[in-house]
PDB file as gemmi writes it, atoms N, CA and C in Angstrom:
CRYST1    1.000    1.000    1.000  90.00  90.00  90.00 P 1                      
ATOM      1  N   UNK A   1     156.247 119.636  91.303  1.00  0.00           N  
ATOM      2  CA  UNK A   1     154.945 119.308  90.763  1.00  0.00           C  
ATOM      3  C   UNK A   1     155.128 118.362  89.578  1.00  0.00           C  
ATOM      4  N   UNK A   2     154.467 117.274  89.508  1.00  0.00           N  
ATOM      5  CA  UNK A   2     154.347 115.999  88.683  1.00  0.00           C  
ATOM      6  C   UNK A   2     153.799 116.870  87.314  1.00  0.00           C  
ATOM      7  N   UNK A   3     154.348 116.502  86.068  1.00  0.00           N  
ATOM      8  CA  UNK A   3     153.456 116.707  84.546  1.00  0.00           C  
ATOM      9  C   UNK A   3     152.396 115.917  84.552  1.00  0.00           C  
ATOM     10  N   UNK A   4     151.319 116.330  83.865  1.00  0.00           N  
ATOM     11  CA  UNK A   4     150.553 115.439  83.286  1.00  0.00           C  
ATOM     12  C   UNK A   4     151.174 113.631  82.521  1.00  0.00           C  
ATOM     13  N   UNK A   5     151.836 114.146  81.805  1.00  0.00           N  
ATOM     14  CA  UNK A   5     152.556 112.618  81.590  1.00  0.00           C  
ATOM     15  C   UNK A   5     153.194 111.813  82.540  1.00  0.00           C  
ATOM     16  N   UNK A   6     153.811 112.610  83.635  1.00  0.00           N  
ATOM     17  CA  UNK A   6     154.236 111.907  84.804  1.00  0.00           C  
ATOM     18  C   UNK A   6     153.485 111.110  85.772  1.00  0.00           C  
ATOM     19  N   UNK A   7     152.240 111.623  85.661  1.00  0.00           N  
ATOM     20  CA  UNK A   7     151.214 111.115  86.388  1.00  0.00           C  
ATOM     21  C   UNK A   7     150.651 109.849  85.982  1.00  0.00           C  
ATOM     22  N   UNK A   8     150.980 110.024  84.607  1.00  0.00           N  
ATOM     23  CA  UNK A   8     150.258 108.615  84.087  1.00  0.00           C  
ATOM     24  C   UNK A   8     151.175 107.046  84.682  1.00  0.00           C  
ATOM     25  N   UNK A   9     149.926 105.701  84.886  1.00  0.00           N  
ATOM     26  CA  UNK A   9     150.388 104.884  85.213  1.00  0.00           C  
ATOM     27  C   UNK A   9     151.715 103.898  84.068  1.00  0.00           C  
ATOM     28  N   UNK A  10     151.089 104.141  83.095  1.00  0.00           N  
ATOM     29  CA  UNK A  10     151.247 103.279  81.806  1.00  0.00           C  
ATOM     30  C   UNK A  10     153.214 103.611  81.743  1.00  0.00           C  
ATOM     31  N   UNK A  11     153.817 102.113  81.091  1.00  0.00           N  
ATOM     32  CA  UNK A  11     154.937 102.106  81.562  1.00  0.00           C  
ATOM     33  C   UNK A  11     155.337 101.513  79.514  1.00  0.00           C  
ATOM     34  N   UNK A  12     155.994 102.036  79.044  1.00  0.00           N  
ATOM     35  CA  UNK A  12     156.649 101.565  78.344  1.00  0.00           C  
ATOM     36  C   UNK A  12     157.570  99.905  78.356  1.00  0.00           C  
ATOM     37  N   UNK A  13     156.843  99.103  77.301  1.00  0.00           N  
ATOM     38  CA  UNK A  13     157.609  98.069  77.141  1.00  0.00           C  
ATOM     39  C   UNK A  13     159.072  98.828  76.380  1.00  0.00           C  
ATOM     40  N   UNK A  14     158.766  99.317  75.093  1.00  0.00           N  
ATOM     41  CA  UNK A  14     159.773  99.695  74.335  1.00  0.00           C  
ATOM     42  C   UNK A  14     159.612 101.148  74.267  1.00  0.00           C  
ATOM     43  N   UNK A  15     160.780 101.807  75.210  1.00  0.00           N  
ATOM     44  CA  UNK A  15     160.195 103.317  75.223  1.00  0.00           C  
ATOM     45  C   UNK A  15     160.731 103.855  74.025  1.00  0.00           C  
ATOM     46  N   UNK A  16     159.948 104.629  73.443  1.00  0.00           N  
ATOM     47  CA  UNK A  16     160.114 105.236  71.898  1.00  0.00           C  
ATOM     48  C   UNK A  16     161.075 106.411  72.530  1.00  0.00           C  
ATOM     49  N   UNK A  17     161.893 107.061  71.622  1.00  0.00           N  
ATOM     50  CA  UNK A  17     163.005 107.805  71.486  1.00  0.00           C  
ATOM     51  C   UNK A  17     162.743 108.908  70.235  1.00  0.00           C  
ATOM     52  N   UNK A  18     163.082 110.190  70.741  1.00  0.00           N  
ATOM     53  CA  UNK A  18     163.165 111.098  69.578  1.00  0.00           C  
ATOM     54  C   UNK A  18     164.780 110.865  69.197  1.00  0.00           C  
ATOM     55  N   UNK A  19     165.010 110.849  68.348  1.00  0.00           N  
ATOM     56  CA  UNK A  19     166.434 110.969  67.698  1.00  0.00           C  
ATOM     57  C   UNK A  19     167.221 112.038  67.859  1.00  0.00           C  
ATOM     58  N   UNK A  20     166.769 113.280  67.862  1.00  0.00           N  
ATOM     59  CA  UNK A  20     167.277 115.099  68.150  1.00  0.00           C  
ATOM     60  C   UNK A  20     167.764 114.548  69.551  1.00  0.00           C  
ATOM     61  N   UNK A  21     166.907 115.020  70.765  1.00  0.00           N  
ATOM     62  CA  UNK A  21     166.943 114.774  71.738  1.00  0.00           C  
ATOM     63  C   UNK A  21     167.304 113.910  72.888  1.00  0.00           C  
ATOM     64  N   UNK A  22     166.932 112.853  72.396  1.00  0.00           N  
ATOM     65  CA  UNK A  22     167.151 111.060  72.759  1.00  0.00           C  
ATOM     66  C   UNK A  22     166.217 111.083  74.359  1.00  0.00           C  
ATOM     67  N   UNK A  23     165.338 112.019  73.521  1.00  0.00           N  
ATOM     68  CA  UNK A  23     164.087 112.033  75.177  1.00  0.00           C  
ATOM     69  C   UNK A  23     163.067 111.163  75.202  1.00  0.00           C  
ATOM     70  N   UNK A  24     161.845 110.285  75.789  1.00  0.00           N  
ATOM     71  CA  UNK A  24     160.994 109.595  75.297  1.00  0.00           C  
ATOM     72  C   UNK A  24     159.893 110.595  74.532  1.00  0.00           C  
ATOM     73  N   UNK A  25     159.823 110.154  73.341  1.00  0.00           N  
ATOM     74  CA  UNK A  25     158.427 110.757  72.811  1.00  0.00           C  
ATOM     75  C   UNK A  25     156.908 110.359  73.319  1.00  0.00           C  
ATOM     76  N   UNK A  26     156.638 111.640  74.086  1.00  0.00           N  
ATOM     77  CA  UNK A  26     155.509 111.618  74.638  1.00  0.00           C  
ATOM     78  C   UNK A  26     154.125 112.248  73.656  1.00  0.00           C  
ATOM     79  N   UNK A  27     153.007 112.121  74.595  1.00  0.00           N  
ATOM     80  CA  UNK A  27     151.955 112.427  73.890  1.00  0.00           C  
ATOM     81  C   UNK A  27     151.829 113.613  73.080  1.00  0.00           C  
ATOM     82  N   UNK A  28     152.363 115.278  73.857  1.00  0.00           N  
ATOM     83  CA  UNK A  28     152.815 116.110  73.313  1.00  0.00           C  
ATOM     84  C   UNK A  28     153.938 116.053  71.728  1.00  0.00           C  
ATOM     85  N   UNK A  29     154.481 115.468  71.498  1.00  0.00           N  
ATOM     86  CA  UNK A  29     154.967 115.383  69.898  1.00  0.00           C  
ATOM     87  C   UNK A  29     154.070 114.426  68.837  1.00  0.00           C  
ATOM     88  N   UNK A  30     153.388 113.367  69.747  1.00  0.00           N  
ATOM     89  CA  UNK A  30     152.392 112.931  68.716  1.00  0.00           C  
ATOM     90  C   UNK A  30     151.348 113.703  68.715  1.00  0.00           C  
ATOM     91  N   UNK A  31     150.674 114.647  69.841  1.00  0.00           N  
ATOM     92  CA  UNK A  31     149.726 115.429  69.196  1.00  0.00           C  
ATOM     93  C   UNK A  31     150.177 116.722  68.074  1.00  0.00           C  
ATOM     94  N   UNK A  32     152.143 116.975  68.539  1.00  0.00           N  
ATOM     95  CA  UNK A  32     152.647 117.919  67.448  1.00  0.00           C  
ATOM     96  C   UNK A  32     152.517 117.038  66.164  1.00  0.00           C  
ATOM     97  N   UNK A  33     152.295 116.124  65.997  1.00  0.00           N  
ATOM     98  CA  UNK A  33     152.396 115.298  64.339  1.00  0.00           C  
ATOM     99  C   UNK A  33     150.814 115.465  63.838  1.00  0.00           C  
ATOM    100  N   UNK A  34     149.881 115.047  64.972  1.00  0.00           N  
ATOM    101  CA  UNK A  34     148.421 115.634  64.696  1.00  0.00           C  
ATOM    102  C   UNK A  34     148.323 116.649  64.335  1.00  0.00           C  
ATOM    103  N   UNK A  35     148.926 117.597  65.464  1.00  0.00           N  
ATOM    104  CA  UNK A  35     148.766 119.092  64.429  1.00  0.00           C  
ATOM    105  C   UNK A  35     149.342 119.465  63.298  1.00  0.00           C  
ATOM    106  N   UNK A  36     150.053 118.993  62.942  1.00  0.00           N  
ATOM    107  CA  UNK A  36     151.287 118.986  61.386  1.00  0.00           C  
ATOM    108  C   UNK A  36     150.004 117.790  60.364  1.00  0.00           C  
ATOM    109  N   UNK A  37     149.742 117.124  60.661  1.00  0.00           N  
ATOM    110  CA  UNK A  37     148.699 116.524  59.880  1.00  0.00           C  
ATOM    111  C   UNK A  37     147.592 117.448  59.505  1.00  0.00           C  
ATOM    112  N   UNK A  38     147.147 117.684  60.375  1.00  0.00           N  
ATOM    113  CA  UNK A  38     146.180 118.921  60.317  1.00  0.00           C  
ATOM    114  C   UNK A  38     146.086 120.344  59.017  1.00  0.00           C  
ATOM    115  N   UNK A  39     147.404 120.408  58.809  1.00  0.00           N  
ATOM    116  CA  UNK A  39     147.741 121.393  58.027  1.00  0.00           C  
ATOM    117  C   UNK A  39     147.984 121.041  56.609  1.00  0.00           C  
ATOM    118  N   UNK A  40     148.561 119.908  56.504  1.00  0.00           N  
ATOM    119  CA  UNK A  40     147.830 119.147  55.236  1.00  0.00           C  
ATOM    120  C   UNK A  40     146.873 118.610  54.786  1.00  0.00           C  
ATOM    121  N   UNK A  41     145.561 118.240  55.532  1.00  0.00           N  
ATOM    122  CA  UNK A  41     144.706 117.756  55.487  1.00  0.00           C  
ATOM    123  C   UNK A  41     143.720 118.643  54.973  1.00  0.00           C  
ATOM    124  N   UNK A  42     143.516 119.846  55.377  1.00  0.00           N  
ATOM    125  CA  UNK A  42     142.747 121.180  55.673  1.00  0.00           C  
ATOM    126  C   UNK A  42     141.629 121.405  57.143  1.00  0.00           C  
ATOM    127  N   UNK A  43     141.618 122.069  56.096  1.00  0.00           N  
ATOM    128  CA  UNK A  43     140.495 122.947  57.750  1.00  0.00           C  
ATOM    129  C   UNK A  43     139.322 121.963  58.497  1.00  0.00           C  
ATOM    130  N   UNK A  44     138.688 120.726  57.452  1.00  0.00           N  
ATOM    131  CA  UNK A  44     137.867 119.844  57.826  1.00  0.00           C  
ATOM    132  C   UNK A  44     138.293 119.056  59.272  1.00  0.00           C  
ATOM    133  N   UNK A  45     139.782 119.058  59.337  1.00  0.00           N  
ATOM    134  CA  UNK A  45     140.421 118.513  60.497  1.00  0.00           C  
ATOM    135  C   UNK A  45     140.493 119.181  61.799  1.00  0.00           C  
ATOM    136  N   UNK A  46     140.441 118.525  62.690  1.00  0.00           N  
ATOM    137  CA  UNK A  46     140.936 119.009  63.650  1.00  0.00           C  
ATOM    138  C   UNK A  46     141.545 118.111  64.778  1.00  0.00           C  
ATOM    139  N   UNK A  47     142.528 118.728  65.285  1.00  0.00           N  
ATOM    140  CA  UNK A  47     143.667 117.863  66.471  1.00  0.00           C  
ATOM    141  C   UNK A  47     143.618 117.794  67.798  1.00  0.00           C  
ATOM    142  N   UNK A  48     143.808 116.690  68.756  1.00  0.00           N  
ATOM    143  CA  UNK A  48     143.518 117.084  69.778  1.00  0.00           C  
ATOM    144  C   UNK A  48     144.916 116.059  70.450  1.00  0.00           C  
ATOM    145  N   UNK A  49     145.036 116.324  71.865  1.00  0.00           N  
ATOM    146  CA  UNK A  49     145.673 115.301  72.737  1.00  0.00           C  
ATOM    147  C   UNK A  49     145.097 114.528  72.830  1.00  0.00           C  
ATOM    148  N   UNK A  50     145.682 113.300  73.290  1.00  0.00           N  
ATOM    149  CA  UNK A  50     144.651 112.013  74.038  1.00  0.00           C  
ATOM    150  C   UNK A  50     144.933 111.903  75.679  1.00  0.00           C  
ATOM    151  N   UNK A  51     144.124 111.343  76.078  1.00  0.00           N  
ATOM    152  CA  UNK A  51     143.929 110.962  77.757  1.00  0.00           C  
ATOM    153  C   UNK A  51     145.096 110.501  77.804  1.00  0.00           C  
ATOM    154  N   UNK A  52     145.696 111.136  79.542  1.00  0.00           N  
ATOM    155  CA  UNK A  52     146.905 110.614  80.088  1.00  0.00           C  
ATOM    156  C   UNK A  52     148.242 111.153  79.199  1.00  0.00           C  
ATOM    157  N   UNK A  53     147.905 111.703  77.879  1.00  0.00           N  
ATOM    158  CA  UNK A  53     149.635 112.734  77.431  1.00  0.00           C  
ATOM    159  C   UNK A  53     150.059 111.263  76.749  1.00  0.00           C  
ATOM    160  N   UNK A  54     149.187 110.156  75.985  1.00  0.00           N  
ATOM    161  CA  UNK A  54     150.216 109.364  75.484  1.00  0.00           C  
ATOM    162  C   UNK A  54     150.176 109.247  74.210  1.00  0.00           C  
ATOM    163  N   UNK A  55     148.793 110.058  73.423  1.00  0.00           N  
ATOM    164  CA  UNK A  55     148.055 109.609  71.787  1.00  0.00           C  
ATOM    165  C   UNK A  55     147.911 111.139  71.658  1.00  0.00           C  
ATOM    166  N   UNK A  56     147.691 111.043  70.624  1.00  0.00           N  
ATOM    167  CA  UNK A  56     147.718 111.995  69.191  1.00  0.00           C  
ATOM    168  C   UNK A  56     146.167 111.996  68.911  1.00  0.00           C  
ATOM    169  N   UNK A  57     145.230 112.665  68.154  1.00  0.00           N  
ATOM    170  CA  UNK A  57     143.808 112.604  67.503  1.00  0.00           C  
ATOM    171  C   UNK A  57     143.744 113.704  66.732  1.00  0.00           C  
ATOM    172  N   UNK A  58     142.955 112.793  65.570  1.00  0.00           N  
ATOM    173  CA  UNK A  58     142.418 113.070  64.038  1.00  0.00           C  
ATOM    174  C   UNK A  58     141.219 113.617  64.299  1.00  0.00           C  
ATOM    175  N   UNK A  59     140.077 114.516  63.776  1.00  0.00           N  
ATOM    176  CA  UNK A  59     138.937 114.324  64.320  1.00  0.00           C  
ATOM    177  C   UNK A  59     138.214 114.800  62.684  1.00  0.00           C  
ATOM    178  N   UNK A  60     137.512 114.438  62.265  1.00  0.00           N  
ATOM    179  CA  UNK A  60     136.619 115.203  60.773  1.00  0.00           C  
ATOM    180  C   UNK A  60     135.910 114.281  60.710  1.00  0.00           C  
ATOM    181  N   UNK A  61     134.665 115.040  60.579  1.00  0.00           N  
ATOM    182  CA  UNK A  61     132.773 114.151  60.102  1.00  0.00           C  
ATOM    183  C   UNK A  61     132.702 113.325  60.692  1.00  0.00           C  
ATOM    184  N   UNK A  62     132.700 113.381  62.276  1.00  0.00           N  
ATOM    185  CA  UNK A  62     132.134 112.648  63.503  1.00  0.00           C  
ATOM    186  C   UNK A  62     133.388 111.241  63.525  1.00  0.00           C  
ATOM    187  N   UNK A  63     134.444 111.604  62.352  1.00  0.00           N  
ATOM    188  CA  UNK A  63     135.285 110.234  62.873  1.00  0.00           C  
ATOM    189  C   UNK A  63     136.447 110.811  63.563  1.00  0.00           C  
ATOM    190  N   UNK A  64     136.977 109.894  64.666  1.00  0.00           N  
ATOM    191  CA  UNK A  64     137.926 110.026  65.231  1.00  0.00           C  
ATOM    192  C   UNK A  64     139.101 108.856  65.001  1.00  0.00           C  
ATOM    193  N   UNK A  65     140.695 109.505  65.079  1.00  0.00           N  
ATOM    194  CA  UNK A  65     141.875 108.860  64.364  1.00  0.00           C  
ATOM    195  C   UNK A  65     142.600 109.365  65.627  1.00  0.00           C  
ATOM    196  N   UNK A  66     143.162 108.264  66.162  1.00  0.00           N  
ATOM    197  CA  UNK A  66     144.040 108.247  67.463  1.00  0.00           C  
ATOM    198  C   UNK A  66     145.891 107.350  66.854  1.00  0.00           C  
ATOM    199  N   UNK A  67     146.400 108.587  67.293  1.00  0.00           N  
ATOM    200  CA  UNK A  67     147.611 108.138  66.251  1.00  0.00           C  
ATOM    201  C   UNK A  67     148.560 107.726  68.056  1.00  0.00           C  
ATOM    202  N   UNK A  68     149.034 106.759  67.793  1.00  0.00           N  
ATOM    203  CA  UNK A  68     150.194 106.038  69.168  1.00  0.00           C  
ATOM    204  C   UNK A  68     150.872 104.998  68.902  1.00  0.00           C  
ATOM    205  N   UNK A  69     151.497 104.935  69.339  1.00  0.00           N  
ATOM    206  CA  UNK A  69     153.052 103.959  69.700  1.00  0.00           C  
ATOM    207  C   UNK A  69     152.485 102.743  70.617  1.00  0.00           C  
ATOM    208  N   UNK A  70     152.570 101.303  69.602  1.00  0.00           N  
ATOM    209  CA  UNK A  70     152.317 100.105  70.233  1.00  0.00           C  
ATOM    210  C   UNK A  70     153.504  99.709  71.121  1.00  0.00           C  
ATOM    211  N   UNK A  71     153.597  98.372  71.736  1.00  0.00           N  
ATOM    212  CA  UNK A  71     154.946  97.994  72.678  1.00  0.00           C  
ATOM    213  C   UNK A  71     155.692  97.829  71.765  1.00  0.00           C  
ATOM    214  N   UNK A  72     156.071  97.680  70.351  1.00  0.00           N  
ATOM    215  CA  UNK A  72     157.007  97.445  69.842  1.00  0.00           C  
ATOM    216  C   UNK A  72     157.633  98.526  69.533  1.00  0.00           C  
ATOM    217  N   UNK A  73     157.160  99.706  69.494  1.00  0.00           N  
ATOM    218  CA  UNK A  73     157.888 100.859  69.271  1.00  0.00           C  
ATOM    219  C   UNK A  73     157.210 101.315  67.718  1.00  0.00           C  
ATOM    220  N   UNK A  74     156.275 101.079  67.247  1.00  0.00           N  
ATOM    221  CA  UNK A  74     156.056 101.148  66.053  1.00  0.00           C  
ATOM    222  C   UNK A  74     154.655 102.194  66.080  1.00  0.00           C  
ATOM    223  N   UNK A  75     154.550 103.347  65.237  1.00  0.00           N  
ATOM    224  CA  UNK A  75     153.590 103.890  65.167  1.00  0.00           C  
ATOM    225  C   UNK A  75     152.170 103.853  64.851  1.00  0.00           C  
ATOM    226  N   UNK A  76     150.970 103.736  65.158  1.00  0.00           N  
ATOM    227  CA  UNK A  76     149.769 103.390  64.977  1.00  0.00           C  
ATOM    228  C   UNK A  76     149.075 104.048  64.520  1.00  0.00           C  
ATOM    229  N   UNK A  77     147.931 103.996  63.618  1.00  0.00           N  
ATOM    230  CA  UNK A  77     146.761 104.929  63.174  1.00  0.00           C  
ATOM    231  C   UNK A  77     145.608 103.907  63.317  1.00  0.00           C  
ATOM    232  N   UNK A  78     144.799 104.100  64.007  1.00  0.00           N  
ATOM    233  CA  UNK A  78     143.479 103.983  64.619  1.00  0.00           C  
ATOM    234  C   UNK A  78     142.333 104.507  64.619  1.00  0.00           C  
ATOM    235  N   UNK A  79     141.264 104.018  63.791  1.00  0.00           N  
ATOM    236  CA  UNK A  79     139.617 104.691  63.359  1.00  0.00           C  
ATOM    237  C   UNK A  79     139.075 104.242  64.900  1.00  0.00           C  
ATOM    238  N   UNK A  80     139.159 105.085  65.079  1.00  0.00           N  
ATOM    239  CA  UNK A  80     138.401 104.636  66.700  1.00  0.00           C  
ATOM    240  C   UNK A  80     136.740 104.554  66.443  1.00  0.00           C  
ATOM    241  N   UNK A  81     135.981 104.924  65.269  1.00  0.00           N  
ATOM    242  CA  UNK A  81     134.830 104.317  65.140  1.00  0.00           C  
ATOM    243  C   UNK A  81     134.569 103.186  64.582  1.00  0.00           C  
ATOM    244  N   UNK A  82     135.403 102.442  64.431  1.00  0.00           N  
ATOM    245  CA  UNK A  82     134.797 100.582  63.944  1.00  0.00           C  
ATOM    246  C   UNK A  82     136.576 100.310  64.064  1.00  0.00           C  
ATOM    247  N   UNK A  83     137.273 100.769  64.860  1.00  0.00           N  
ATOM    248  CA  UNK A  83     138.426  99.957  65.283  1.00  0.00           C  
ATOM    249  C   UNK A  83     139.541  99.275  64.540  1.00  0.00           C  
ATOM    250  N   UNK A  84     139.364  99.940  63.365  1.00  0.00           N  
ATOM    251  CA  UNK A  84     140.310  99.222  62.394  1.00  0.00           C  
ATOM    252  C   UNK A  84     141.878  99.672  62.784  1.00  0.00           C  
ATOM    253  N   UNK A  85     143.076  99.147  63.051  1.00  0.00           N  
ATOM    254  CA  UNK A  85     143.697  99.811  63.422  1.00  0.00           C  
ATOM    255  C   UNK A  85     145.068  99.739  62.240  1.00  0.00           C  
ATOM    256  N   UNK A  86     146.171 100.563  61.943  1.00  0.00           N  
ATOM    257  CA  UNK A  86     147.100 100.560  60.987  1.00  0.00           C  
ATOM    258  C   UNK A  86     148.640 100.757  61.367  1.00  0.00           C  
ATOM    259  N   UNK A  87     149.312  99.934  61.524  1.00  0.00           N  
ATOM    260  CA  UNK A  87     150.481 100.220  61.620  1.00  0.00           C  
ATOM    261  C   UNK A  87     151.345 101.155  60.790  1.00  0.00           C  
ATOM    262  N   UNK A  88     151.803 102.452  60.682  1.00  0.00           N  
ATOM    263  CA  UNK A  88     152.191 102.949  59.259  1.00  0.00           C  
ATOM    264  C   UNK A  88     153.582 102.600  59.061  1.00  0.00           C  
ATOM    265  N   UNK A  89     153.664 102.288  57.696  1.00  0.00           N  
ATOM    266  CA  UNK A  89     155.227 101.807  57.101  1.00  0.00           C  
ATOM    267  C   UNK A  89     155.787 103.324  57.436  1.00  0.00           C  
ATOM    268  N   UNK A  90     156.956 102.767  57.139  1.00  0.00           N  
ATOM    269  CA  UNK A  90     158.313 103.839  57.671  1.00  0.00           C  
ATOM    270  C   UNK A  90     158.415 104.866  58.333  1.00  0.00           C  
ATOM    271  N   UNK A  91     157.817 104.508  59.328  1.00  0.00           N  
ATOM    272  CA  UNK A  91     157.657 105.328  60.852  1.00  0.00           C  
ATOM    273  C   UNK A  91     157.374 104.598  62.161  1.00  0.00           C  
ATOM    274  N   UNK A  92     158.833 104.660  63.000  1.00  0.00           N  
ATOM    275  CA  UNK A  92     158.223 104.052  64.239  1.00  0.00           C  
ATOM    276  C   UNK A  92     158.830 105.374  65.108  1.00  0.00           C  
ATOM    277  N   UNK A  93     159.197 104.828  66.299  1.00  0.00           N  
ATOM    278  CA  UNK A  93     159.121 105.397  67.475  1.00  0.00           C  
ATOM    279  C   UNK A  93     160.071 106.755  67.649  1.00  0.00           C  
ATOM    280  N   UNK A  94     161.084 106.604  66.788  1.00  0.00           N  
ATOM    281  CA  UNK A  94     162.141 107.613  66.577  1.00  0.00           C  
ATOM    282  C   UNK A  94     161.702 108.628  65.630  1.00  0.00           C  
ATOM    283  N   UNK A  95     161.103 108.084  65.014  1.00  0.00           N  
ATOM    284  CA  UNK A  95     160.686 109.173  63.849  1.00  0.00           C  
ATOM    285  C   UNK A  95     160.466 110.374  64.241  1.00  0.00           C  
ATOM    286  N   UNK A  96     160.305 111.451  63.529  1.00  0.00           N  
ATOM    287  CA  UNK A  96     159.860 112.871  63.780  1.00  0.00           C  
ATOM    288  C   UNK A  96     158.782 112.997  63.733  1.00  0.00           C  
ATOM    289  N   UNK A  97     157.782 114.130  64.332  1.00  0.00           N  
ATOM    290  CA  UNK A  97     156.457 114.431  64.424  1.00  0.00           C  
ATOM    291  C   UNK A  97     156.511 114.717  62.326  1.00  0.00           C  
ATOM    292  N   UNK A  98     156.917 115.200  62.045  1.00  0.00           N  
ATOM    293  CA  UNK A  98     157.068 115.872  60.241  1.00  0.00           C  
ATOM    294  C   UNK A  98     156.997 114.531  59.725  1.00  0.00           C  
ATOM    295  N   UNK A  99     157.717 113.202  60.109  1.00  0.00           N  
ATOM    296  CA  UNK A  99     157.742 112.081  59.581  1.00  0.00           C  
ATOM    297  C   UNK A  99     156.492 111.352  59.846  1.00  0.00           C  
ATOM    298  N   UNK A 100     156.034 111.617  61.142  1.00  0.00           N  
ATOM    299  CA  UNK A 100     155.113 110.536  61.701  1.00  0.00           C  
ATOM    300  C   UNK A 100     153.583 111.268  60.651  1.00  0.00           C  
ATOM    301  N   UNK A 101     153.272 112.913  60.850  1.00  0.00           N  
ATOM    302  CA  UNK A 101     152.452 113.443  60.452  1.00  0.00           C  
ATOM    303  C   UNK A 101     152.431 113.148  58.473  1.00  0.00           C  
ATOM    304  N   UNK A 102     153.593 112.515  57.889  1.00  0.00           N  
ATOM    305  CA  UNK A 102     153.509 112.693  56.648  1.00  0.00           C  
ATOM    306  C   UNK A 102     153.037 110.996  56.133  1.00  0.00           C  
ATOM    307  N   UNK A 103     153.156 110.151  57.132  1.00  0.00           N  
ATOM    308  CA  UNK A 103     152.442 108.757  56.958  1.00  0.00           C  
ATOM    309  C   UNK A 103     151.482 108.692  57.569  1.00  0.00           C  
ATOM    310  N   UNK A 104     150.947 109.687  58.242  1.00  0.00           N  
ATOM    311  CA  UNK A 104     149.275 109.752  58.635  1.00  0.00           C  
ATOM    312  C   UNK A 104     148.374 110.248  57.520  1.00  0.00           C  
ATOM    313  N   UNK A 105     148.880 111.370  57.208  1.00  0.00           N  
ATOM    314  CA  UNK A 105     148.815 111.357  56.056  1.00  0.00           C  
ATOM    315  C   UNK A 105     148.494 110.753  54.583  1.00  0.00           C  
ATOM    316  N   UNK A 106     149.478 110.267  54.202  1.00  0.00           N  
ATOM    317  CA  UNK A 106     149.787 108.888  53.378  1.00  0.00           C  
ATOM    318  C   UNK A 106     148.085 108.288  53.389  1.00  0.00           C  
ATOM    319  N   UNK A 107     148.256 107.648  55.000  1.00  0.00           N  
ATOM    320  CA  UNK A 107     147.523 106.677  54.486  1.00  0.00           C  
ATOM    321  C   UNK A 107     145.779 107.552  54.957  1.00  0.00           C  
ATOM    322  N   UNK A 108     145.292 108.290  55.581  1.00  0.00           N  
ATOM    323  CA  UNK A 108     144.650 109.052  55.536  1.00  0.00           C  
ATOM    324  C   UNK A 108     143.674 109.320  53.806  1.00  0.00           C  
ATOM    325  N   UNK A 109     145.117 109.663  52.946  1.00  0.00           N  
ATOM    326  CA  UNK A 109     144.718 109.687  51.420  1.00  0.00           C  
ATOM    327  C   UNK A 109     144.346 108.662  51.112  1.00  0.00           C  
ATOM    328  N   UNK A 110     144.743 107.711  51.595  1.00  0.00           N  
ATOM    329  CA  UNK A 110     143.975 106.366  50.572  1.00  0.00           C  
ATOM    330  C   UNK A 110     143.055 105.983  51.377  1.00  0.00           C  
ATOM    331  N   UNK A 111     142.672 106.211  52.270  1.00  0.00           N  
ATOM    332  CA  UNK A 111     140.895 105.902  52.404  1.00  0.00           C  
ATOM    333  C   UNK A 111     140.382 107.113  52.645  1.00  0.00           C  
ATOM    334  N   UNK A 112     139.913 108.299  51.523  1.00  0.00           N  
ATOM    335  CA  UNK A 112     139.694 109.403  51.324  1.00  0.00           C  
ATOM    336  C   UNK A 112     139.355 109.211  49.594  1.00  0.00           C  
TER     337      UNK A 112                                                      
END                                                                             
């Protein structure tokens, strides 16, 4: 039986890598960085998967934050209500969910 991520069409230009493991980081560890965001943020938050097992989501006061990995391997933060999108410094594709969740973070605080 196929995973949910297996199923998906979408093909990595630059497949991101956990460093522990050396497995591709799938949607499941960026929604584990959502949920690790979550817990610093407080209770106003809440985390979800994204469609297809490949994004991460922010969700508080009707806005939604879709955290993913562009083709370069580099991590993304995304206001999915007016589309602004953020590359975060010192975190790309290898990083840890603890790493990725602590520059969502980051920048989370400064437009807060």
């Amino acid at each position: 039986m196929r995973s949910h991520a297996d199923a998906s069409t979408y093909e990595w230009t630059h497949p991101p890598y956990d460093d522990e493991d050396s497995a591709p980081i799938l949607g499941d560890q960026l929604f584990t960085a959502a949920r690790k965001a979550v817990l610093r943020l407080g209770d106003q938050w809440d985390a979800a998967a994204g469609p297809g097992g490949r994004t991460g989501h922010l969700r508080t006061n009707h806005t939604v934050f879709t955290i993913g990995v562009c083709e370069a391997g580099d991590i993304y933060l995304r206001n999915d209500n007016n589309g602004d999108v953020r590359h975060l410094p010192h975190v790309d594709a290898n990083s840890s969910p603890d790493g990725i969740a602590d520059a969502v973070c980051d920048h989370i605080a400064d437009l807060y």
